[in-house]
Backbone bond lengths (Angstrom), bond angles and torsions (degrees), N, CA, C in turn:
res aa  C-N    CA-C-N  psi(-1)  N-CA   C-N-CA  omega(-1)  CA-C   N-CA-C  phi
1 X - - - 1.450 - - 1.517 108.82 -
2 X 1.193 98.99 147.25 1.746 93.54 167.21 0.892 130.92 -78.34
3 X 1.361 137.63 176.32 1.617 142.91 -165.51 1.042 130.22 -75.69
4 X 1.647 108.69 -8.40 1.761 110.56 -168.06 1.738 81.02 -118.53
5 X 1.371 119.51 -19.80 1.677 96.82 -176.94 1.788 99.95 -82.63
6 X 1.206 122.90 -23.32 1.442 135.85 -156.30 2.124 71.64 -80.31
7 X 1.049 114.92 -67.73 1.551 105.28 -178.53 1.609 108.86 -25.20
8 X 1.904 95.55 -80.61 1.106 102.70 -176.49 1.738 131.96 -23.58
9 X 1.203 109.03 -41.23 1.474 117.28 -168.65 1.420 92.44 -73.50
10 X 1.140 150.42 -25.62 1.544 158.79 -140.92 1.591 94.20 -98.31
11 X 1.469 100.36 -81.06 1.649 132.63 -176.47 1.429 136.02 -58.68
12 X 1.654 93.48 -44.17 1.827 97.73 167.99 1.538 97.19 -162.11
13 X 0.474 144.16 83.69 1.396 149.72 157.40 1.706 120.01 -5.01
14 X 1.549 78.62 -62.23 1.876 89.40 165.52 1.434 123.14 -43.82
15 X 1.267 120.85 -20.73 1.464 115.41 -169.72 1.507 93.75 -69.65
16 X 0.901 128.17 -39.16 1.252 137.14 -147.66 1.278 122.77 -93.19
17 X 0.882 108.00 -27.01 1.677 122.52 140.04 1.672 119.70 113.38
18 X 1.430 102.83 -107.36 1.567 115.12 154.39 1.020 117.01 -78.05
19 X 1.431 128.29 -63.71 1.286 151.73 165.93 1.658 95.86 16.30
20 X 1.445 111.72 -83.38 1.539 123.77 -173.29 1.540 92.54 -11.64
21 X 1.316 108.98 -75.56 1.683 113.53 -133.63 1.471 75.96 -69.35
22 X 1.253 146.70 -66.41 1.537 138.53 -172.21 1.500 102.85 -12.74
23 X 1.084 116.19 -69.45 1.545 142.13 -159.18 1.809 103.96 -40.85
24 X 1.211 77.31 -77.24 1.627 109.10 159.15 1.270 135.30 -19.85
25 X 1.330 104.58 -44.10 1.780 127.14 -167.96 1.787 101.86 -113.73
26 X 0.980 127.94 -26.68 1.194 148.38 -167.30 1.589 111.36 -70.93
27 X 1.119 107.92 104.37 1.669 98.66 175.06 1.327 112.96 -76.40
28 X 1.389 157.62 8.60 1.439 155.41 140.57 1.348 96.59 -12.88
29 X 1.298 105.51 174.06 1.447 139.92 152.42 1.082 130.13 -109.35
30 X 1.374 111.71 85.15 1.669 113.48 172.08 1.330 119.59 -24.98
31 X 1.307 127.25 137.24 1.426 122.75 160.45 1.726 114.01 -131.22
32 X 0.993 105.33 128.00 2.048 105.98 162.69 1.858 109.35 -100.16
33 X 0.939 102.90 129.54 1.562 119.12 166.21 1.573 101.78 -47.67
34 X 1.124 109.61 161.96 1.314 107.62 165.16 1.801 90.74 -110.15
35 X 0.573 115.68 6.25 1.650 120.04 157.32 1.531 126.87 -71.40
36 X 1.356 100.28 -36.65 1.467 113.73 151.46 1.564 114.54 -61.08
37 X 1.293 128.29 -45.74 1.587 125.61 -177.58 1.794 102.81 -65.09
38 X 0.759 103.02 -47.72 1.490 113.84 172.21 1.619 118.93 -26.28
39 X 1.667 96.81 -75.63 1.184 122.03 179.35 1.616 124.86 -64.28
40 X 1.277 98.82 0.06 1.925 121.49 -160.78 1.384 94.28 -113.09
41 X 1.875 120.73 -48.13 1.186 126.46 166.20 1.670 109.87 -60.47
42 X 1.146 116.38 -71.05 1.697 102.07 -163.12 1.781 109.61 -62.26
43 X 1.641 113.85 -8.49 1.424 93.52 -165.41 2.061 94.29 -100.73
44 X 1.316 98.70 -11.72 1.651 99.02 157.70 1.369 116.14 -74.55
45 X 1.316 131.81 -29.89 1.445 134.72 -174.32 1.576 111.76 -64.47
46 X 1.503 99.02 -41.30 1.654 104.94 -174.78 1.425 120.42 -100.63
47 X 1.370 109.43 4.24 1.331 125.59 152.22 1.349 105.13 88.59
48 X 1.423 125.87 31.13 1.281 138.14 144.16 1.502 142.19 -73.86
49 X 1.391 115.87 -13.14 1.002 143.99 153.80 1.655 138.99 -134.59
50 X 1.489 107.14 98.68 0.911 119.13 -157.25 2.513 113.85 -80.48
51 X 0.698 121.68 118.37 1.467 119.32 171.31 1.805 128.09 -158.92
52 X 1.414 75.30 158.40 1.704 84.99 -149.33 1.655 140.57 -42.12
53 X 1.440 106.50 -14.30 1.720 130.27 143.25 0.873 124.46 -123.19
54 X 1.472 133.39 152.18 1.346 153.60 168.17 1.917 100.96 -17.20
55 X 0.561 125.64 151.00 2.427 136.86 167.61 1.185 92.72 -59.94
56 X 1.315 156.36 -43.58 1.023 126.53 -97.87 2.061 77.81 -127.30
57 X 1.442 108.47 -21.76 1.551 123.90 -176.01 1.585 98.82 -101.43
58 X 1.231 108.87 -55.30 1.782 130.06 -152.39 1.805 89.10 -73.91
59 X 1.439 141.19 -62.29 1.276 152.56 179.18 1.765 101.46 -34.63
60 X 1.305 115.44 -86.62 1.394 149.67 171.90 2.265 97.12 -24.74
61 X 1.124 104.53 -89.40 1.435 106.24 168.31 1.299 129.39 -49.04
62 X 1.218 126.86 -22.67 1.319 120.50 160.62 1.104 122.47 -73.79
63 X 1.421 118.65 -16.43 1.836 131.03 -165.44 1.619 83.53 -71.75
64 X 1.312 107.63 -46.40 1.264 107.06 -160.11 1.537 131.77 -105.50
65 X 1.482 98.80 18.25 1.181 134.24 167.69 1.526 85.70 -64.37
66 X 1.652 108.28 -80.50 1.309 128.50 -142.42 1.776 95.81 -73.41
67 X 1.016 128.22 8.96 1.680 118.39 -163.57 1.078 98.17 56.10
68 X 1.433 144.58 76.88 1.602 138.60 135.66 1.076 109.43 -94.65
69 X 1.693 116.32 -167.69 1.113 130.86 172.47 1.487 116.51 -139.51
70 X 1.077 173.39 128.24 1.294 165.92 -90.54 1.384 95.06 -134.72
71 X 1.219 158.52 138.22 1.458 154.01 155.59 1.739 105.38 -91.57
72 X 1.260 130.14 99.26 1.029 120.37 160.23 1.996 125.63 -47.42
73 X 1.254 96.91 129.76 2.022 96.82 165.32 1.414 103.94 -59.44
74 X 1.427 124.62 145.37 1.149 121.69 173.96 1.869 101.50 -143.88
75 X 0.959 103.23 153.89 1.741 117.92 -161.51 1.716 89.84 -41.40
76 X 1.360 118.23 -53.22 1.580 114.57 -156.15 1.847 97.58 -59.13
77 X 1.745 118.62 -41.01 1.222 104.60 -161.39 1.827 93.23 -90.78
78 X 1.185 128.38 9.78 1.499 105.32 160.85 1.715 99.84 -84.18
79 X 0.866 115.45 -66.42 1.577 134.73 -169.28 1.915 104.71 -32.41
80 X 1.370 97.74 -28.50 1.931 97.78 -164.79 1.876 94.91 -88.41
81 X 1.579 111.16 -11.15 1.356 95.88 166.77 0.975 130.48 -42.88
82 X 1.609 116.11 -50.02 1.555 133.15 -160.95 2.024 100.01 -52.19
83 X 1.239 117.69 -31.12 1.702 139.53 -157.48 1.767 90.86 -74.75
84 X 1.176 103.62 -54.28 2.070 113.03 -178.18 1.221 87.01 -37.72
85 X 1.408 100.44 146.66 1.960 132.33 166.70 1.830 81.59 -80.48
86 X 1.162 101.52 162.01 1.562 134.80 -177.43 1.797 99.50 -63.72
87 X 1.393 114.47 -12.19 1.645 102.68 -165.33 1.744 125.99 -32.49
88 X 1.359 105.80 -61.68 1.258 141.69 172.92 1.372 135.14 -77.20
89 X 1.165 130.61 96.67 1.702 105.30 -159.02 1.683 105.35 -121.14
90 X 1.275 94.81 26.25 1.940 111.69 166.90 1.783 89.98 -72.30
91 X 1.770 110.15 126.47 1.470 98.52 -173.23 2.180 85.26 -84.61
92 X 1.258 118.85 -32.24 1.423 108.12 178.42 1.367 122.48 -32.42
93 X 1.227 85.92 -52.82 1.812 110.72 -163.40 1.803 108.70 -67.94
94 X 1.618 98.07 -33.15 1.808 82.57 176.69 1.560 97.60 -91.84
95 X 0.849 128.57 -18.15 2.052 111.58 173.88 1.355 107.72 -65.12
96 X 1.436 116.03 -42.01 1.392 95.74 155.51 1.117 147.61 -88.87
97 X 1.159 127.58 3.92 1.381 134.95 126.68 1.397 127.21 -40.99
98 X 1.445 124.61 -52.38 1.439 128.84 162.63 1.738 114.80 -49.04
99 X 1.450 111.70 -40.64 1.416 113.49 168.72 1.162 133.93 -69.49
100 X 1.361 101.27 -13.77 1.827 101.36 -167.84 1.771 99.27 -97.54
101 X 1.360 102.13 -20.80 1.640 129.70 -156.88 2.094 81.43 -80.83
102 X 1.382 125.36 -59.80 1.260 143.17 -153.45 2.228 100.11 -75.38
103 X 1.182 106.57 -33.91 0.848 114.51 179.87 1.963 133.96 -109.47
104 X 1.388 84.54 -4.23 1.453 119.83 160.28 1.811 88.84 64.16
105 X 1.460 107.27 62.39 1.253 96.85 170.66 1.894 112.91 -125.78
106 X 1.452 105.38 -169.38 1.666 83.05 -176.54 1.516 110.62 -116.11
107 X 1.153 134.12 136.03 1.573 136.01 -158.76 1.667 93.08 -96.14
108 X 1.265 93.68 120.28 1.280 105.94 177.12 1.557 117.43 -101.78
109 X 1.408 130.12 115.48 1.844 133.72 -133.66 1.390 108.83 175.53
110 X 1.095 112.23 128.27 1.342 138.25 178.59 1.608 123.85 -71.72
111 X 1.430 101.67 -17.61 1.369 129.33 -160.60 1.590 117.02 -92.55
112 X 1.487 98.77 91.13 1.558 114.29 -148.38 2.266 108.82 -50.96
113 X 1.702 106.21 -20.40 1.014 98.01 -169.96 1.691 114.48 -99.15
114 X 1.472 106.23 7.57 1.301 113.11 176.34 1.556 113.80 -76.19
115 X 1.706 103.02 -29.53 1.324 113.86 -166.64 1.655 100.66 -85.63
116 X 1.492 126.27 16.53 1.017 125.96 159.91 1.896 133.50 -85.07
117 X 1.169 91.53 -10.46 1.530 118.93 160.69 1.145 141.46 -66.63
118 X 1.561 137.56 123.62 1.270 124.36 -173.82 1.471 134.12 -64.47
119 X 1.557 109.07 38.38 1.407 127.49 -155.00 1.734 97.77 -112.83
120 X 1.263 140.22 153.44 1.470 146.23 -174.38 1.197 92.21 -79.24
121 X 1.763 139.90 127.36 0.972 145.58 -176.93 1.937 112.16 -129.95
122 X 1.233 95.34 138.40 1.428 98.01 165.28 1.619 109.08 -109.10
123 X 1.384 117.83 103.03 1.325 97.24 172.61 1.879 110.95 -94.46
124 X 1.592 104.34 146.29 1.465 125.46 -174.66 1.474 110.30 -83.42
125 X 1.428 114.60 103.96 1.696 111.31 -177.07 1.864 86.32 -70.96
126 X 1.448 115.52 116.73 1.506 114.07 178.06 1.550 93.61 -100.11
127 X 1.688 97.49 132.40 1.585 122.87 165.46 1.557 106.71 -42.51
128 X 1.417 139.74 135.15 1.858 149.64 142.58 1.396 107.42 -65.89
């Protein structure tokens, strides 16, 4: 999943729409990037994203709040970036794209230009 729905599930749920109960009902296996922890750490570091413990506690326990599992980055899904068309130039957003693409799973994201990719996408109709 991506980083702002992996929020979402944390923060408001509602943003997120249906999705939840999908999630929910769904025998899959959740996964978070650790690319997501990443991106949760540096955008807490610079004080763009603010939450209620440190990443390093708050990241980790929520995975497992939600029943996930952490997806490690691994050399093949940095390396298959370079392969992405220019669409997107979030470097987060195409590793996970390369991961979801590597593991044949479906990226679940709100983020109308990810779903322009030849990658299995869930896009999130998010609540206004």
């Amino acid at each position: 999943m991506d980083t702002h729905v992996f929020l979402w599930l944390q923060t408001d749920p509602t943003k997120v729409g249906p999705i939840l109960d999908r999630l929910q009902r769904n025998d899959a296996e959740l996964v978070v990037s650790v690319a997501s922890g990443w991106e949760i750490a540096i955008k807490y570091s610079i004080g763009r994203l603010s939450l209620p413990e440190p990443p390093e506690k708050y990241v980790p326990s929520r995975i497992k709040a939600i029943n996930a599992v952490a997806l490690p980055v691994e050399l093949r899904h940095a390396l298959a970036v370079s392969k992405l068309p220019p669409i997107h130039r979030d470097p987060f957003d195409r590793v996970l794209l390369c991961q979801a693409h590597a593991i044949k799973a479906i990226l679940v994201t709100a983020d109308e230009e990810i779903d322009k990719y030849p990658v299995r996408t869930f896009l999130v109709p998010t609540r206004k």
